[in-house]
C-alpha positions in Angstrom: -138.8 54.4 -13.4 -140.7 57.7 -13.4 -143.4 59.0 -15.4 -143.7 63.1 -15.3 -147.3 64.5 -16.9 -147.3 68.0 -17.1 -150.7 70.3 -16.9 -152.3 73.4 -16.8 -150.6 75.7 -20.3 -152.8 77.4 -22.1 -153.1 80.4 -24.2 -152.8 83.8 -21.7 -152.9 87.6 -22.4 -149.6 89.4 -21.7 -149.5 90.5 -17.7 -151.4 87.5 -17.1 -150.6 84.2 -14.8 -150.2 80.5 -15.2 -149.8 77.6 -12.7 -148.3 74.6 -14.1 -148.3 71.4 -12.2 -145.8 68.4 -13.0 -147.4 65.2 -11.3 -144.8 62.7 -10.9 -145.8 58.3 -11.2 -143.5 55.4 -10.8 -141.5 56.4 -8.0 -141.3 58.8 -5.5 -139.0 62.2 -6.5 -138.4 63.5 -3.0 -134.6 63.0 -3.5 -134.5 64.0 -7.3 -133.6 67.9 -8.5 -136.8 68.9 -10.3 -136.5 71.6 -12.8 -138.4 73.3 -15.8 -137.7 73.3 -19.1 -138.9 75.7 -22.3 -138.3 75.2 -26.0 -140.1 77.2 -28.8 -140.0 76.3 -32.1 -136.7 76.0 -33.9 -134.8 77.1 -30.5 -133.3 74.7 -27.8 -134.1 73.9 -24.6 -133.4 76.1 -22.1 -133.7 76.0 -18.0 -136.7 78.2 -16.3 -136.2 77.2 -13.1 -134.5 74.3 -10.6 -135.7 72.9 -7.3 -132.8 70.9 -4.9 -134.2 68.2 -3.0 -133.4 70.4 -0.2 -135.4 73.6 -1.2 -133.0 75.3 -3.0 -133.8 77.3 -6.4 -132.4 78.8 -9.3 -133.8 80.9 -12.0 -132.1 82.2 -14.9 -132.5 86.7 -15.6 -135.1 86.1 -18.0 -137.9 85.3 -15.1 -136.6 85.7 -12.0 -138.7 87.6 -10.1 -141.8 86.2 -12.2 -141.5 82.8 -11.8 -141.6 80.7 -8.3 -141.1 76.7 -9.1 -141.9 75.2 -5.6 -142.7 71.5 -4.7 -145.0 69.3 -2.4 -143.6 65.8 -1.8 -146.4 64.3 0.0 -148.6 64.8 -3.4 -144.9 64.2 -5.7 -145.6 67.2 -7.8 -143.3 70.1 -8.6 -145.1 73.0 -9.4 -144.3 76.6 -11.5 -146.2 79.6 -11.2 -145.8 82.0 -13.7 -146.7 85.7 -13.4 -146.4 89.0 -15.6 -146.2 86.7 -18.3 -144.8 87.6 -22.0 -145.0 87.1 -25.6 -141.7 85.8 -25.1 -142.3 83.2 -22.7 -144.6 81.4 -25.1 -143.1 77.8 -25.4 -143.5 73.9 -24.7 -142.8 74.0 -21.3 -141.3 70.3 -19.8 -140.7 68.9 -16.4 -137.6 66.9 -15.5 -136.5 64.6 -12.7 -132.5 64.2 -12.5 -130.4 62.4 -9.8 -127.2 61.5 -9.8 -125.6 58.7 -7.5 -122.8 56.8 -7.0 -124.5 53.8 -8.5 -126.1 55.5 -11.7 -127.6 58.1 -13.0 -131.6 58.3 -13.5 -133.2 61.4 -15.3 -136.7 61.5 -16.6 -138.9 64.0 -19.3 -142.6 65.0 -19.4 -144.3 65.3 -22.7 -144.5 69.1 -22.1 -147.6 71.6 -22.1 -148.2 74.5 -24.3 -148.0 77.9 -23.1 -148.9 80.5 -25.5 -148.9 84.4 -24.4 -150.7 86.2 -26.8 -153.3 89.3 -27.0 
């Protein structure tokens, strides 16, 4: 079992920066693709960026180049730092923990923060 508790959204002027931190209990998540999720109201939700357990990321158009997600195994927390930030990036921004195996499948939600991008 893993517990994800994400932290540090808030409300941000446009052009401004966030760091969000996903600290992960339970087990470790070393081997598990981290990635983060938005959803604003009445929309789905969508992938902001991924993290391999080997390093490897993945961004969709609407933030690359604004967004880094990056992760420290030692503390078990996956990270997002967001830059140049929008209006439209304001959203409940979640963490989650997938990993698939031949003997299951395990994937895990945070509770989500709010970010709000507003002047």
């Amino acid at each position: 079992q893993v517990q994800l508790v994400e932290s540090g959204g808030g409300l941000v002027q446009p052009g401004g920066s966030l760091r969000l931190s996903c600290a992960a209990s339970g087990n470790r998540v070393s081997s598990y693709t981290m990635g983060w999720y938005r959803q604003a109201p009445g929309k789905q939700r969508d992938l902001v960026a991924r993290i391999t357990n080997t390093g490897n990321t993945n961004y969709p158009d609407s933030v690359k180049g604004r967004f880094t997600i990056s992760r420290d195994n030692g503390k078990n927390t996956v990270y997002l730092q967001m830059n140049s930030l929008k209006p439209e990036d304001s959203a409940v921004y979640y963490c989650n923990a997938l990993k698939t195996a031949w003997i299951g499948i395990d994937e895990y939600w945070g509770q989500g923060t709010q970010v709000t991008v507003s002047s």
